[in-house]
N, C-alpha and C positions, 0 to 999 in steps of 0.2 A: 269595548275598553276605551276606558278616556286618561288623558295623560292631562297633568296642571301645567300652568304655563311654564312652572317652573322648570318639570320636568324638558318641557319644549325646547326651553333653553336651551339646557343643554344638550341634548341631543342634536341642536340643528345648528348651535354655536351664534343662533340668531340672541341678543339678548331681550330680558323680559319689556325694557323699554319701546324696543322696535316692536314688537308682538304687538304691545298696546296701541301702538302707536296705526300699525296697522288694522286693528279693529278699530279704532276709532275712524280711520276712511272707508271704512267699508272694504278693504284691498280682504280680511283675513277677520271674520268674526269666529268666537269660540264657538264649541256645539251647543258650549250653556255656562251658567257662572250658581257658583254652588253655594251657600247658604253664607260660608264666609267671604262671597264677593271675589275669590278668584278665578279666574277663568279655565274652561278646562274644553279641552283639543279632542277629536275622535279623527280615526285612520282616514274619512277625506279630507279634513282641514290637513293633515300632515301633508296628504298629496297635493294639494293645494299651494302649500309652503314651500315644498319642491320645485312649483311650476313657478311660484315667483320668484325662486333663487335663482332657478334654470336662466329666466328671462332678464335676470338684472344684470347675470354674468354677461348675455349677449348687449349690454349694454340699453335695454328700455327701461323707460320711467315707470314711476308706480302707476301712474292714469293710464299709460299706452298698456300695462302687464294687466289692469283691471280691467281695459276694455277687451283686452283678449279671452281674460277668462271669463269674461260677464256675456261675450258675443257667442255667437253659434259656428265657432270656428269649432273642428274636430279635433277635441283636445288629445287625441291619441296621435292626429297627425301632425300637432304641435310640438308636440313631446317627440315624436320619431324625425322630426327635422332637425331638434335639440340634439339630439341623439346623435346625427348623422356629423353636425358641425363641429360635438365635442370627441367625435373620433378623430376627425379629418385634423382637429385640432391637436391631438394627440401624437399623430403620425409626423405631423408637422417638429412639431418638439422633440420629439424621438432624433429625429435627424437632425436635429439642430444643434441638440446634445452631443449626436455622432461627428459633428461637424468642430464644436470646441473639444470632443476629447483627441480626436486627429489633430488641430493644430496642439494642443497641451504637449501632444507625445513627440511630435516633430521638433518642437520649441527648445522640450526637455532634453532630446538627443543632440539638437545643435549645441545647445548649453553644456553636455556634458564630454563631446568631442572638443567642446573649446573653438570651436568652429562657428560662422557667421551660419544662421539656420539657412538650409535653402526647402523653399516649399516644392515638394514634388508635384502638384497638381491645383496650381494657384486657383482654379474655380472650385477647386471641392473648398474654398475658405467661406463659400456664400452658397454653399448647399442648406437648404432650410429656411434659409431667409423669404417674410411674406412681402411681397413688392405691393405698397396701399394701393388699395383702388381709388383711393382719392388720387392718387400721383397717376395714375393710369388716366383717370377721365381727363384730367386737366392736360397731360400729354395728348387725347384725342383733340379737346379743343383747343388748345393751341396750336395741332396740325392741320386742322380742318377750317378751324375759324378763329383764325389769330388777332382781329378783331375783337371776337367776343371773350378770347381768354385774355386781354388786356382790360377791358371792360370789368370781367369776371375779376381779377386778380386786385384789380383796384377797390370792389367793393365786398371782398374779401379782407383786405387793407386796413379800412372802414370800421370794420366789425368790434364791436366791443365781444368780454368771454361773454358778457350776458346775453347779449345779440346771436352771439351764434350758436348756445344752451336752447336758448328761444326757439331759433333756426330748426334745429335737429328734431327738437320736441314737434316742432308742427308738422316736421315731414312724419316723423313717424306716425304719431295718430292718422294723419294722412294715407298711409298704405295700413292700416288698418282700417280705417272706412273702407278704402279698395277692396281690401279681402274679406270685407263682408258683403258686400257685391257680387263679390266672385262666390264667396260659396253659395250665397243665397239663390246662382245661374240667371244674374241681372244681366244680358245683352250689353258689351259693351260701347254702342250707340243711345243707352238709356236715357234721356235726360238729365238724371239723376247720378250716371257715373260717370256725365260731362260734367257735368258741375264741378264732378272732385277733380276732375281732371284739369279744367281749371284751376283751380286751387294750387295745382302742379306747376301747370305754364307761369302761374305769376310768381310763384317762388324760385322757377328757375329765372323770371323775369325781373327779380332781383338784383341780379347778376347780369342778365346779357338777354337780349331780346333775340332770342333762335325765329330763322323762317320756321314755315313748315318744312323743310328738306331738313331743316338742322334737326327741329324738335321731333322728326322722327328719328333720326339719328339718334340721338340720346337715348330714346327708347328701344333704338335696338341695343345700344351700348348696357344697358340694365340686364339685357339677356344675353348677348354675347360675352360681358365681362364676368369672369368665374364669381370673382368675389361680392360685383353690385346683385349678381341674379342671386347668388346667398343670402343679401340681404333684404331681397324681397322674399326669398322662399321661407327663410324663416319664422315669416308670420303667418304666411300657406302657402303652401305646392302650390306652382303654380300662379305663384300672382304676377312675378317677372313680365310671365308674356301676356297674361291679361291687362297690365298697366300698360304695355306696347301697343296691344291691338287698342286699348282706348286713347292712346294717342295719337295713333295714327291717324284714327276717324276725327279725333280733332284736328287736326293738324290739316285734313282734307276739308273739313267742313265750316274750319273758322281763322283756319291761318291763310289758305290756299288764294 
């Protein structure tokens, strides 16, 4: 069965300009276009559409979401990581919700005694709340190496929005190269997955020039921190600690 774009539309709320828009990068071509030149969708491209909604919510570009689905990454293990962050996501919100409807009710009874509210359980007011992992890392380096979160903070400072649009977009492609590595079982002493690695040190080296003590650090902070190892796992299971262990062997064999 094949569905028009129009039809696509609306079902996916995507509209018929972005469709086009994305067959023309190659991100989302039709199955075929039909004598009067419109384009018409069959059940993978829908699923297809899916995986690039899935991946925009998580916040990746159309080049980084093409090269996922264009790579040999396990697209059912992509999708079951989606899966895992939009529950986790859910759960989250659930109590955040429980969290403003407990103060509403407490707010409303102080109000309606005519009474100054007093909060029974002043931490349940920050139950649900997500602490960034951005504020978490910068917390590490600034405890560790307060040096370099001065350094870091100033050329942070610096930054234009386009400069750091830039920024993000390079890491991400970035740990997609990685995770083609990894699944492809490339040894992370590889030549080839020093290189990226590479690529790694000098974008933190944008910011702050880590020893090797530090810059494994940071690699273990990818995998110890809940939130940065989520944002490596969900591009694969698994890449957190494979970007560790190849930093580390960096870090032994070119920082050292």
């Amino acid at each position: 069965m094949a569905w028009s774009i129009a039809q696509v539309a609306r079902m996916s709320k995507v509209t018929s300009r972005t469709l086009r828009h994305y067959d023309e990068i190659g991100l989302l071509p039709p199955a075929g276009i039909g004598s009067n030149g419109h384009r018409y969708y069959e059940e993978a491209d829908l699923l297809r559409l899916q995986q690039i909604l899935l991946m925009r919510e998580l916040g990746l570009g159309l080049r980084e979401i093409q090269a996922v689905l264009d790579s040999r990454l396990d697209q059912v293990a992509v999708l079951r990581e989606h899966h895992q962050r939009l529950l986790a996501e859910r759960d989250r919100l659930a109590t955040l919700a429980r969290t403003v409807g407990r103060t509403i009710a407490e707010l409303e009874e102080g109000r309606d005694n005519g009474k100054m509210t007093k909060i029974n359980k002043p931490e349940n007011l920050f139950e649900g709340f997500q602490f960034p992992s951005e504020a978490k890392a910068e917390a590490e380096v600034r405890q560790r190496w307060p040096q370099a979160w001065e350094q870091s903070r100033q050329a942070v400072e610096a930054m234009t929005f386009e400069d750091t649009e830039r920024w993000q977009r390079e890491v991400t492609a970035q740990m997609i190269r990685m995770a083609e590595f990894m699944v492809a079982g490339t040894p992370v002493s590889d030549p080839a997955v020093q290189a990226e690695v590479d690529v790694n040190y000098r974008q933190i080296c944008r910011f702050w020039t880590p020893t090797a003590a530090a810059y494994k650090g940071v690699g273990q902070t990818y995998v110890d921190d809940p939130q940065m190892r989520a944002n490596f796992d969900k591009i694969a299971e698994g890449l957190a600690v494979y970007q560790r262990d190849a930093m580390t062997v960096y870090a032994d064999t070119r920082l050292s």
